[in-house]
N, C-alpha and C positions, 0 to 999 in steps of 0.2 A: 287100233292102239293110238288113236289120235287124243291123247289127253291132254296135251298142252291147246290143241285146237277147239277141241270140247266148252277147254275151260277161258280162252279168250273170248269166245262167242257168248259164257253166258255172262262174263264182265261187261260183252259190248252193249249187252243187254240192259244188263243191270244199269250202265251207265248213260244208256237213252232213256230210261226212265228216273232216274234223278234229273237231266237234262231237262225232262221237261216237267218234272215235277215241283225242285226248287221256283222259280219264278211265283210259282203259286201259292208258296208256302213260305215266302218270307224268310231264308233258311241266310241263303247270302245273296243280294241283291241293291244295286244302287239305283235307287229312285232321284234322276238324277232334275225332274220336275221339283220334286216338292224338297228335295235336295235331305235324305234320309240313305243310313246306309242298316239293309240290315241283315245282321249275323247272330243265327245260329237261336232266333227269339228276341232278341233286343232290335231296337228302332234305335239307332243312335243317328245323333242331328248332328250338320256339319259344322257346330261350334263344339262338338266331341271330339276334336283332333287328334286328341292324346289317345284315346280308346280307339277308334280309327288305324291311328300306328300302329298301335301293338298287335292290333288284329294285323297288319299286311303285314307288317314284319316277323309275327307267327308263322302265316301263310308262307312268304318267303322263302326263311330257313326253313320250312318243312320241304319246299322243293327240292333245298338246296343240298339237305341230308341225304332225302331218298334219290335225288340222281348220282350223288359217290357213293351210297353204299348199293341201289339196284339197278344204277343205270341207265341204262333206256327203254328200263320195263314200262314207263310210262308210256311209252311213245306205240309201242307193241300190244298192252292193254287199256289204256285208259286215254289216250290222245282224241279229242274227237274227228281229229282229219281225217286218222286211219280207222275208226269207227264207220264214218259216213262213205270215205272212199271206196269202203270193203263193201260196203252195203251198195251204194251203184253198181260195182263191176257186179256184183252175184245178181241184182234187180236184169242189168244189163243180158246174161248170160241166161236167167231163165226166161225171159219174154223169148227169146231168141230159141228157146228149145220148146215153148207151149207153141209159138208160133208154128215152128215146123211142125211139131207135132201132130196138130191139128189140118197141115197140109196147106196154112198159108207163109211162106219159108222166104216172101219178099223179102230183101234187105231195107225196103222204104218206111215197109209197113212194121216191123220190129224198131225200125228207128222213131218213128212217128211215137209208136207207145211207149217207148221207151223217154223221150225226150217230156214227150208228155207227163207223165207220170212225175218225171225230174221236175218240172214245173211247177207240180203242187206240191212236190217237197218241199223245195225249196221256199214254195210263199210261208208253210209251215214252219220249217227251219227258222226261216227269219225273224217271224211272228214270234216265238219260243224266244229266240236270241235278243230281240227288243223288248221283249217282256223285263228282259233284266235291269233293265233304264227305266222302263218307264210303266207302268201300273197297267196289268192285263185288261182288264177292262178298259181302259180309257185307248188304251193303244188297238181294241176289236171294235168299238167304236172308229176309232180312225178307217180300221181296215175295211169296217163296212161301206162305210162312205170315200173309200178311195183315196184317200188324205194325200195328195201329194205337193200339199202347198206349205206345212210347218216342218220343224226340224226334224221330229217322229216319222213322219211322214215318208220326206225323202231318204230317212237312213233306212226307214222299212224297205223302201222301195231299192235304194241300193243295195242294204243285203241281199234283197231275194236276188237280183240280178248279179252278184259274187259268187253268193252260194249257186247258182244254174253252174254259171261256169265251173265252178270246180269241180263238182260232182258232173260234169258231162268231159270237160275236156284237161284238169289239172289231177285231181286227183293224190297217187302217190307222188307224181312230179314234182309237189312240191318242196315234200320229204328230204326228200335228194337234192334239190336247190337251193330255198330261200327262209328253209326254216330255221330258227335263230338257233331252238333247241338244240339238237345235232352238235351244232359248233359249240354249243356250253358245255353240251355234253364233253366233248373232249379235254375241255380245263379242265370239270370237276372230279373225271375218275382217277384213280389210284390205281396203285398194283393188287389192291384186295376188293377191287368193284365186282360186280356181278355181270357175269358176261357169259356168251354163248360160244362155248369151246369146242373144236375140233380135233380130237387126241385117237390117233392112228401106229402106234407104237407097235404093231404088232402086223401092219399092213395088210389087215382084213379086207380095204374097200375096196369093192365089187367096181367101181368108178359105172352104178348105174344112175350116177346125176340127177336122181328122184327129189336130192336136198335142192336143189338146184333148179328146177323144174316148178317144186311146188313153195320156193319163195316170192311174197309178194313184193318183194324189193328189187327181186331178179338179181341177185348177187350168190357167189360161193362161196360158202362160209369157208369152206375147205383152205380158200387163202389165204385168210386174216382175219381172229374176232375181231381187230379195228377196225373194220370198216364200218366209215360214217354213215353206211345208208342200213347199217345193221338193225334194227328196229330193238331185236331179242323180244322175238314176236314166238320162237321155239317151233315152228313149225316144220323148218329143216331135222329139226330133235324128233318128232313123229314118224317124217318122210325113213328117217334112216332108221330106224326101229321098225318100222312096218314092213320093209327088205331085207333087212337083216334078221329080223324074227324068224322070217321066212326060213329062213336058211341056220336059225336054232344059235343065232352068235348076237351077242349082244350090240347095242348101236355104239355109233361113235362120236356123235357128237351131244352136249351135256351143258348143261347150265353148270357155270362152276365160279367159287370166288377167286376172280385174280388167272392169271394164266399158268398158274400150278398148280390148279384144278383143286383148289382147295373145298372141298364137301361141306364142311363147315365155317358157319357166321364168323368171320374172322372183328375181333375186337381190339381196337388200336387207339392210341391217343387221342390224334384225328378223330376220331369217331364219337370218339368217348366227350372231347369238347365240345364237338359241333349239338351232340345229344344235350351237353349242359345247357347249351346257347339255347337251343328248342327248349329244352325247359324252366328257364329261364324268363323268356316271351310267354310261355304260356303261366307261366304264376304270376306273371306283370299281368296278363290281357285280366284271368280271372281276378286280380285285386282291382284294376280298373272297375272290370264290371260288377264287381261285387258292390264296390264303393259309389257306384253310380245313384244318383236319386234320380227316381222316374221323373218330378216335378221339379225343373229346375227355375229356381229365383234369381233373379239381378236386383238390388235396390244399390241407388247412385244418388248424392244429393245436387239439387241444380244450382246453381252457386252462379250464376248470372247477375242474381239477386241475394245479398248474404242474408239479409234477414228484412222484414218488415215488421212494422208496428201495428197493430189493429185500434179498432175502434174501441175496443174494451182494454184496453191496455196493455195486452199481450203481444207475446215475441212469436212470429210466424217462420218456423223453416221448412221450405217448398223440398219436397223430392219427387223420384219418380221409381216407376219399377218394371220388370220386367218378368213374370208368368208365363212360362214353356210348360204344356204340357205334353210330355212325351210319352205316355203310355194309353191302352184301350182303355182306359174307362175315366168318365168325371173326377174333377178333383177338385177341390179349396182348399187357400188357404188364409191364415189369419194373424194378420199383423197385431203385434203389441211390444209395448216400450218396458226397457231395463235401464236402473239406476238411472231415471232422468224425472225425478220429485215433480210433483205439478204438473205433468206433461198430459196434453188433450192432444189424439189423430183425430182430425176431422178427413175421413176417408168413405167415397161414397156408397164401399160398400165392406162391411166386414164379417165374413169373410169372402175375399174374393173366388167366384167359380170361373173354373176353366174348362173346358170339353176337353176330349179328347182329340188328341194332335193340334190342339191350339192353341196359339199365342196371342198373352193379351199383355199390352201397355195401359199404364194408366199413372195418375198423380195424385198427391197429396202431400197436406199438409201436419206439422206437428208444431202446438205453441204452449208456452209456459210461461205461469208471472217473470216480470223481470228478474235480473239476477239482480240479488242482495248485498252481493261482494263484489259486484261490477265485475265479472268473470268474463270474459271477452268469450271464451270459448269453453264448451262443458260436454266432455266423455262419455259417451252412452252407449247402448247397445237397441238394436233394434231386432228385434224375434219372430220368426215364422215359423208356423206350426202346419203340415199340409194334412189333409185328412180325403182320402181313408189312412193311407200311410203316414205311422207313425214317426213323421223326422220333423225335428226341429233344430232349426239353422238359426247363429247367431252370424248380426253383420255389425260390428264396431261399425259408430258414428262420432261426429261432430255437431253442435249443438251451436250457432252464434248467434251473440247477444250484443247489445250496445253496452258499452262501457258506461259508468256513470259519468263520465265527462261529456260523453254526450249527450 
């Protein structure tokens, strides 16, 4: 009757395989080389600041909901500290029983492969873990050649040497000590959080301490569901059902809302705002990135210079521009002028191409016969058209001319 245990193992599962899946898939990830962050299919560039927020700030408040409304389910299924620390002890535990098994039952020799093994987790771990920084390929590259001379490099090499330690000698220790989580946790719950209850009204326990035994926190729930080191990992909920089963009475300890064991999703103000606020951020992120153009343009005029004269008579105004292409595949695009009568680009190339993931600058000119009313300055618009994608972006300018006095 281990269902709650059943069912964390195959989250821990599930959740080592997105672990080491996203990195490669571009899913959430900051490239912090080429300076790209990307979520969820989009490559957004660190002059996306605004789409940037709304994505953490999503993320955020979705922490922030789901630790008052289930508490420290996260910390119990989905934490990777207690993912990887569960997975040492149980690594731990059976080298320790093949060993003996087989009739070599050393204590040196179980530690050797034991410690061993932690070792090329850990380079793996790490390798995984710096993938999220920094572009898997270029960072297995590093790892082949040893890299401990750039900043990839040594962070690689400092995680593996983190991760050894914790996974050989911290562990859950640090559950219990230094993790931040834990302490939030205790601001964010209410009296209707989810928590892991101990209700004996009837004074059936057997006091055979099986809950107590088979917790990985080594605490008794029996005391207090507050306790900070309480994960509500549910495994004392298993232990007391599989004894009490025995014995045809039902168990006594229960995942319940709030400490009056309420069975049912309790729905509150609280709840109800913090949910608007999530949604909220999530209609901003998706307007953000709906309204995003894969191809972003800058055109700025350079005004160092207001204008020159040419050899043919005409009025020359210098700009410049600036071409991001932020999506997989080529793109152009192609300038041309609104409401500015007479107007010539001389532009080296029209339409400008961009590869993919790149950024080009470049300059040009636009001139016009003089002005006839001596207009010092003349209103225009300037128009890009990007292809294959259909957008065209208007950028209001200014046009300057000599006045006829001069």
């Amino acid at each position: 009757m281990a269902k709650w245990h059943q069912l964390r193992k195959r989250i821990h599962l599930l959740c080592f395989l997105v672990f080491l899946a996203l990195p490669f898939c571009d899913v959430v990830r900051f490239d912090i080389p080429q300076q790209r962050f990307y979520f969820f299919g989009y490559e957004l560039w660190i002059n996306e600041f605004g789409i940037i927020f709304f994505a953490l700030m999503f993320l955020m408040f979705v922490v922030i909901v789901a630790s008052m409304v289930f508490g420290r389910i996260y910390c119990g299924y989905l934490c990777p500290q207690m993912i990887f620390s569960e997975a040492s002890a149980w690594l731990q535990l059976q080298l320790r029983r093949w060993l003996k098994h087989r009739g070599r039952g050393a204590p040196w020799l179980a530690g050797a492969a034991f410690y061993g093994a932690l070792a090329v987790a850990s380079v793996i771990l790490a390798f995984i873990f710096i993938a999220y920084f920094v572009p898997p390929v270029d960072l297995a590259r590093r790892l082949a050649t040893l890299d401990v001379h750039t900043a990839a490099g040594v962070c690689g090499a400092s995680v593996t040497l983190i991760t050894f330690l914790d996974l050989a000698f911290v562990r859950l220790r640090f559950c219990t000590t230094v993790c931040p989580y834990g302490y939030l946790q205790g601001m964010l719950s209410d009296g209707n959080t989810l928590l892991v209850h101990y209700r004996d009204e009837g004074h059936t326990c057997i006091e055979c301490k099986k809950c107590v035994r088979d917790c990985p926190m080594n605490i008794d729930i029996r005391t207090s569901p507050f306790q900070i080191e309480c994960v509500h990992c549910g495994e004392c909920i298993d232990s007391c059902e599989t004894i009490l089963g025995r014995l045809r009475k039902p168990g006594l300890i229960h995942y319940s809302w709030g400490v009056e064991g309420q069975s049912r999703f309790p729905l509150d103000a609280k709840r109800a705002i913090l949910s608007l606020v999530v949604a909220f951020y999530a209609c901003g992120l998706f307007a953000a990135l709906s309204m995003r153009h894969a191809v972003l343009v800058r055109i700025a005029p350079d005004r160092a210079t207001l204008y020159r004269t040419g050899p043919d008579g005409r009025i020359y105004n210098h700009f410049r521009y600036t071409i991001a292409n932020r999506s997989h595949q080529p793109a152009a695009v192609v300038f041309s002028t609104q409401r500015l009568p007479g107007a010539a680009m001389a532009l080296a190339a029209n339409p400008v191409r961009v590869k993919a993931g790149e950024t080009v600058q470049g300059e040009f000119d636009i001139s016009m016969p003089p002005a006839r009313h001596g207009e010092f300055v003349t209103h225009f618009n300037l128009l890009t058209s990007t292809i294959p994608d259909p957008v065209t972006e208007t950028f209001p300018m200014t046009f300057i001319s000599p006045t006829e006095a001069q």
